[in-house]
C-alpha positions as CSV (number, residue, x, y, z in Angstrom):
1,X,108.8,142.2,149.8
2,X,106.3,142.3,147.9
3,X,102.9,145.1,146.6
4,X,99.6,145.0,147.6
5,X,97.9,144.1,144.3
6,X,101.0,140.9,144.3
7,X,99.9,140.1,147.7
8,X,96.2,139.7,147.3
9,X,96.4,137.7,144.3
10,X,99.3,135.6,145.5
11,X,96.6,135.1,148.8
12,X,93.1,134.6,147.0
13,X,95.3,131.9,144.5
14,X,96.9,130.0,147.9
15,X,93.4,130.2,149.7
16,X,91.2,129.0,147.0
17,X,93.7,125.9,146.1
18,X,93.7,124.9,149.9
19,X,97.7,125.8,149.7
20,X,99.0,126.3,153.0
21,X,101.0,129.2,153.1
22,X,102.5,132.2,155.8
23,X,102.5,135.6,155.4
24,X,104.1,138.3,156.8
25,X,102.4,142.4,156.8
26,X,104.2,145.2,158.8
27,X,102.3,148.0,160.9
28,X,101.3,150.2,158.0
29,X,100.4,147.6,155.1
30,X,102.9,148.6,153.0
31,X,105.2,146.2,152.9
32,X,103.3,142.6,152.7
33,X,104.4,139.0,151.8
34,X,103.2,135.7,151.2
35,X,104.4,132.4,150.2
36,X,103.8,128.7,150.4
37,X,104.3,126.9,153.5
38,X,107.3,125.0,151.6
39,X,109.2,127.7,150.8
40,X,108.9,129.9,154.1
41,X,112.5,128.8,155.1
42,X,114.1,130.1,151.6
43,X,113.0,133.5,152.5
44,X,115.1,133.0,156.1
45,X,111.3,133.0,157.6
46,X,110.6,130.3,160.7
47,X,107.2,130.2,162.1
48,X,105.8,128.3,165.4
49,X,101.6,128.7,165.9
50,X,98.8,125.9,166.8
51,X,100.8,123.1,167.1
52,X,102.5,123.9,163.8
53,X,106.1,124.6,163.2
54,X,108.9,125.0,160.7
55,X,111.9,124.8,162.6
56,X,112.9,122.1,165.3
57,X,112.9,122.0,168.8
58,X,113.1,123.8,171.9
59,X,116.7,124.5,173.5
60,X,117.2,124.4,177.6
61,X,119.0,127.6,177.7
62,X,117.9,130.3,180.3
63,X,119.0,133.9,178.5
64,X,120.4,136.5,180.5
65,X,119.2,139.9,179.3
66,X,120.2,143.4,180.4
67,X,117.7,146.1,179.4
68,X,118.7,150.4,178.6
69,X,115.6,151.7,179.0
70,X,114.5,154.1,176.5
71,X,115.3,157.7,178.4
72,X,112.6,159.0,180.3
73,X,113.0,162.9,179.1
74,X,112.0,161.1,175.3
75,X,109.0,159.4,176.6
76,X,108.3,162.2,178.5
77,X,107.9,164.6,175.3
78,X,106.1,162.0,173.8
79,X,103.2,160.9,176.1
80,X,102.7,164.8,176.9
81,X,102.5,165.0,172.9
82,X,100.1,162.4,172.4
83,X,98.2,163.7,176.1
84,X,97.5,167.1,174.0
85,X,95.7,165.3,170.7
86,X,93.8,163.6,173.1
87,X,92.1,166.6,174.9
88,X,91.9,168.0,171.7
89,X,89.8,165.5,170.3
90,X,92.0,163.9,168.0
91,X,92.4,161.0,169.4
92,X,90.7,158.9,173.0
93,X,93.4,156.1,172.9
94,X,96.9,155.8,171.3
95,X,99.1,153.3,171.5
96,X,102.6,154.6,172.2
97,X,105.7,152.3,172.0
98,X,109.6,153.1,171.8
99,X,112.4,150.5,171.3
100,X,114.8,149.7,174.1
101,X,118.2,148.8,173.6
102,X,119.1,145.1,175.3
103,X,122.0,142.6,176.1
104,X,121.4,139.2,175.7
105,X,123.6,136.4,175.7
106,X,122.2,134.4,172.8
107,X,120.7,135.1,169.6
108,X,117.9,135.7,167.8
109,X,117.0,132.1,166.2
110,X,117.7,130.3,170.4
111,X,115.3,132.9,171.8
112,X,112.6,132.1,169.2
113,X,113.6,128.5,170.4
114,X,113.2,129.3,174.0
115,X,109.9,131.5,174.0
116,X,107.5,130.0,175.2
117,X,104.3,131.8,173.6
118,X,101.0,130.7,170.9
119,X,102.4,132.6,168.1
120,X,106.6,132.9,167.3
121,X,107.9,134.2,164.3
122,X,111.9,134.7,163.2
123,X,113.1,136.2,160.8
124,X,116.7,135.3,160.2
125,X,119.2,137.9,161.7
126,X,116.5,140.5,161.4
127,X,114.2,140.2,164.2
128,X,111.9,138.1,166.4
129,X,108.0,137.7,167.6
130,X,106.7,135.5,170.6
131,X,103.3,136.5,170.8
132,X,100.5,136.2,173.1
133,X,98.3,138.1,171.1
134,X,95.8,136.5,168.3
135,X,95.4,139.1,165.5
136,X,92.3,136.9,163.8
137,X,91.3,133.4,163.5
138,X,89.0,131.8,160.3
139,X,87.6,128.5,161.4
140,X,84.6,127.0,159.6
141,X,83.7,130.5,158.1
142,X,83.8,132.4,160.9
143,X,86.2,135.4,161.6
144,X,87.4,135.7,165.4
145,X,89.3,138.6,167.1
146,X,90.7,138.1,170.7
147,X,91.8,141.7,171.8
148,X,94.2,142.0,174.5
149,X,94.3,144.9,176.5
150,X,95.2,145.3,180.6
151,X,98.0,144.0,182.2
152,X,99.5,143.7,185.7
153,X,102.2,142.2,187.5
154,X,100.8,138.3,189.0
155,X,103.0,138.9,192.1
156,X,100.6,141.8,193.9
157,X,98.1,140.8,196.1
158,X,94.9,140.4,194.6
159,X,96.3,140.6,191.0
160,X,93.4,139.9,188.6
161,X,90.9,141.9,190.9
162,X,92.8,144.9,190.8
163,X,93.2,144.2,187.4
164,X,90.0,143.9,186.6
165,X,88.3,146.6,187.9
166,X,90.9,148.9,187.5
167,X,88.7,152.1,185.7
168,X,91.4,153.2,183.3
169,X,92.2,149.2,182.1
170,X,88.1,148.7,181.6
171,X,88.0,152.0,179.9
172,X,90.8,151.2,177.7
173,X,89.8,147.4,176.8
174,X,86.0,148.6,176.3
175,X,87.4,151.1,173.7
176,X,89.5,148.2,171.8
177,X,87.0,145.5,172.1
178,X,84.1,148.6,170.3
179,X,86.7,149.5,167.7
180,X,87.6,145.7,166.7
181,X,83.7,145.0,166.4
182,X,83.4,147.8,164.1
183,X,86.5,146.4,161.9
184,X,85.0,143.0,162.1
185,X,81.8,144.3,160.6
186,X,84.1,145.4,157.3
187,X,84.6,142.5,156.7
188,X,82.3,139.7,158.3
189,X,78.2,139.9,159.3
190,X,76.5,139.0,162.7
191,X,79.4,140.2,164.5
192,X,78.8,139.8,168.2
193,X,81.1,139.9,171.8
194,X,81.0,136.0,172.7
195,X,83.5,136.5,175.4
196,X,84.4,139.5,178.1
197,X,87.9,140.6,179.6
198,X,89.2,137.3,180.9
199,X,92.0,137.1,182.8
200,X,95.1,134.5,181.5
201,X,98.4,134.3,182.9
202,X,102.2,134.5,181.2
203,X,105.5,133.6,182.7
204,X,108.8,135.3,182.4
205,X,111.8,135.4,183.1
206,X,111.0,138.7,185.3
207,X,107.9,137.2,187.1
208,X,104.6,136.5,186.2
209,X,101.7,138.4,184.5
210,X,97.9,138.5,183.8
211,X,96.7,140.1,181.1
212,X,92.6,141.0,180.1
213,X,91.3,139.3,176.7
214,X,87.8,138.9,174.9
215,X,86.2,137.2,172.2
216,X,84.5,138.6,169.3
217,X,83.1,136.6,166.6
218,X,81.6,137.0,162.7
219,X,80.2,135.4,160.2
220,X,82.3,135.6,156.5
221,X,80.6,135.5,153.3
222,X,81.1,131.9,151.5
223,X,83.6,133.6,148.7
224,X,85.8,134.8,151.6
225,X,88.7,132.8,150.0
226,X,89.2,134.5,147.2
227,X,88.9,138.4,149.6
228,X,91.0,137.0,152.0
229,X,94.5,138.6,151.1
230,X,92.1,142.6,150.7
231,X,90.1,140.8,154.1
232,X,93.3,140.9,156.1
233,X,94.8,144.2,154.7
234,X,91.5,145.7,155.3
235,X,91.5,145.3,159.0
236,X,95.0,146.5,159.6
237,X,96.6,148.2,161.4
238,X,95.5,146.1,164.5
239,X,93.4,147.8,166.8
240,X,95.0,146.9,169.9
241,X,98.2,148.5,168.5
242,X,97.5,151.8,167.1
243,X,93.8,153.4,168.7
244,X,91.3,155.0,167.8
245,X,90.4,156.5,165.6
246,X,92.4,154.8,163.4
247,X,94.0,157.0,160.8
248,X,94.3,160.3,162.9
249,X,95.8,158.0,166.1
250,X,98.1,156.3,163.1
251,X,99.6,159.9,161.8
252,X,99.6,160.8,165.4
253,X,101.8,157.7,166.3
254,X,104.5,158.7,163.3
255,X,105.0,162.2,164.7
256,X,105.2,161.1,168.6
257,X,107.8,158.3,168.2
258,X,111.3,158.2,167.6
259,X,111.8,155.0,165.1
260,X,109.3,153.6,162.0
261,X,107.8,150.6,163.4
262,X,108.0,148.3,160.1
263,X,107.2,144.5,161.4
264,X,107.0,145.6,164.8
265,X,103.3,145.7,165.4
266,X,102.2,144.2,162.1
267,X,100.9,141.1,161.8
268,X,102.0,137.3,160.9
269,X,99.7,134.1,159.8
270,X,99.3,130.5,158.6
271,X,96.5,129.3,156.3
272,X,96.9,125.9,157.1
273,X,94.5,124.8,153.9
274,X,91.2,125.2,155.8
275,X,91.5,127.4,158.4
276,X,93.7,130.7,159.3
277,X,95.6,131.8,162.4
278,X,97.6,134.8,162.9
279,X,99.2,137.1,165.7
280,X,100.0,140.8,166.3
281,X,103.9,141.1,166.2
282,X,104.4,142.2,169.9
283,X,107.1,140.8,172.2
284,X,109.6,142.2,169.2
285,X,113.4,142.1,169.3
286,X,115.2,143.5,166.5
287,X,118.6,143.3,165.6
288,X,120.4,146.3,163.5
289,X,123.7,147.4,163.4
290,X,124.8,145.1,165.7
291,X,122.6,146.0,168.5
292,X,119.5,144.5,169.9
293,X,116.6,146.1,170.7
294,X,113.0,145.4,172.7
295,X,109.9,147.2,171.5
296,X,107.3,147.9,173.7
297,X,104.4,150.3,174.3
298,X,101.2,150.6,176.2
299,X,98.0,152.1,175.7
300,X,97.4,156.1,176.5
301,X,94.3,157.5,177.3
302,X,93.0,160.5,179.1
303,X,93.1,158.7,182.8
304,X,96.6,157.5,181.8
305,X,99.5,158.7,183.9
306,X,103.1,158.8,182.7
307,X,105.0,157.3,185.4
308,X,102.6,154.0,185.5
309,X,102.9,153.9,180.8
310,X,106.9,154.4,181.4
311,X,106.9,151.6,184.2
312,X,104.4,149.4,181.5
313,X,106.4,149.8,179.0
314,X,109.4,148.3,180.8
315,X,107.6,145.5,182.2
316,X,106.6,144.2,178.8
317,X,110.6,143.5,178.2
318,X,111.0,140.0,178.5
319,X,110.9,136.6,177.6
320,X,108.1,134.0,178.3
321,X,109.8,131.1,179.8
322,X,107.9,127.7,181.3
């Protein structure tokens, strides 16, 4: 794609000229691109966030998937890997994910047509996002985060109580919602929780679920244009995605999982001139070697147990349909 040095200049010149333009940054920063809103399609990159989209309309298919779950003896290995850093100190909470090899009976581009979610990304014969998670939003000089962390299955009785006082989700989203706070404070002033685990609702084509969200909000500093491209790269990885603390949970992460993560669990956005939006790249199928597969993870902590990650890890394979 493209350097960092590239990127941030490429960003602060699109920003400051009130250019619109995407960009693109996988998991570890290393890999990140922009360019203009008119030439996203050139690059085989089709984007669909805020009411904005690059690439026509939705198709009335209903896919058929078929999921091979990652094996159980791998996960296994690794949560009990990951279990041992954290009573050693080295880490409280770890993300964990693992790719799943799927069937489906359509491609790539007619999923990213069908999902039905705030932030879709594709990237042509390569891979595709439909996110439900906001990575950060700029609106009016103000720098928002909206971490996502909890999740349950709608169809249980008393869903979102359960959910919400489950001890082991409200220690887990309490830990994201401290850490993004701190990364806000990089990079913005005033930073302050505006909004406290509430519960929203997805469809899928495997049921319904609620997931736990918040709100936290800073002020930028008026040259934040021209910082924007080192503002973004500065908060990365995402919080909700890799733990705390960052770097030890991050080198953690590449020893206890099988595959590099790349795009999966990076982050996309649109500058739309004024304002920014932008997504963590979860809900993330992949297609190489002709093979598709889901990734997925869930958050480990000390209270976690590894039946109940395995079975969340599963249940985070699907599609959001209406």
């Amino acid at each position: 794609m493209m350097d960092r040095e590239l990127f941030k200049e490429k960003v602060a010149d699109y920003a400051k000229a009130g250019e619109p333009f995407l960009f693109l940054i996988d998991f570890k920063g290393e890999r990140p691109f922009v360019c203009r809103h008119s030439e996203a399609k050139e690059y085989g990159l089709f984007f669909s966030l805020g009411g904005i989209s690059s690439f026509g309309e939705p198709k009335s298919i209903k896919p058929q998937m078929e999921i091979q779950p990652m094996d159980r003896t791998l996960y296994a290995r690794a949560f009990r890997k990951v279990l041992r850093h954290i009573r050693h100190g080295d880490t409280y909470l770890l993300n964990l994910t693992f790719p799943s090899e799927i069937s489906l009976d359509c491609s790539l581009e007619e999923i990213f047509h069908l999902a039905q979610a705030p932030y879709k990304l594709y990237k042509k014969d390569e891979f595709v996002v439909f996110s439900p998670e906001c990575f950060v939003q700029i609106r009016d000089g103000f720098i928002y985060s909206y971490p996502m962390k909890g999740t349950i299955s709608a169809a249980l009785e008393n869903a979102a109580e359960k959910l919400l006082n489950n001890e082991k989700e409200k220690w887990e989203h309490n830990t994201i919602v401290d850490l993004l706070r701190n990364d806000l404070s990089m990079v913005a002033r005033h930073v302050q929780l505006t909004r406290y685990r509430y519960v929203e609702r997805i469809d899928t084509n495997r049921g319904s679920l609620l997931q736990t969200s918040s709100e936290i909000r800073g002020e930028l500093p008026a040259d934040w244009r021209s910082r924007l491209g080192e503002l973004l790269l500065k908060l990365l990885p995402a919080g909700s995605v890799s733990g705390a603390p960052k770097r030890k949970t991050v080198q953690i992460i590449e020893d206890a999982e099988i595959a590099a993560r790349g795009y999966y669990t990076g982050v996309f956005g649109y500058f739309d001139g004024e304002n920014l939006d932008s997504a963590v790249n979860i809900r993330f199928i992949e297609q190489r070697e002709g093979k598709m597969y889901y990734r997925s993870g869930g958050g480990i902590t000390f209270h976690s147990s590894k039946e109940e990650e395995y079975r969340e890890l599963i249940s985070k394979i699907y599609v959001p349909l209406v």
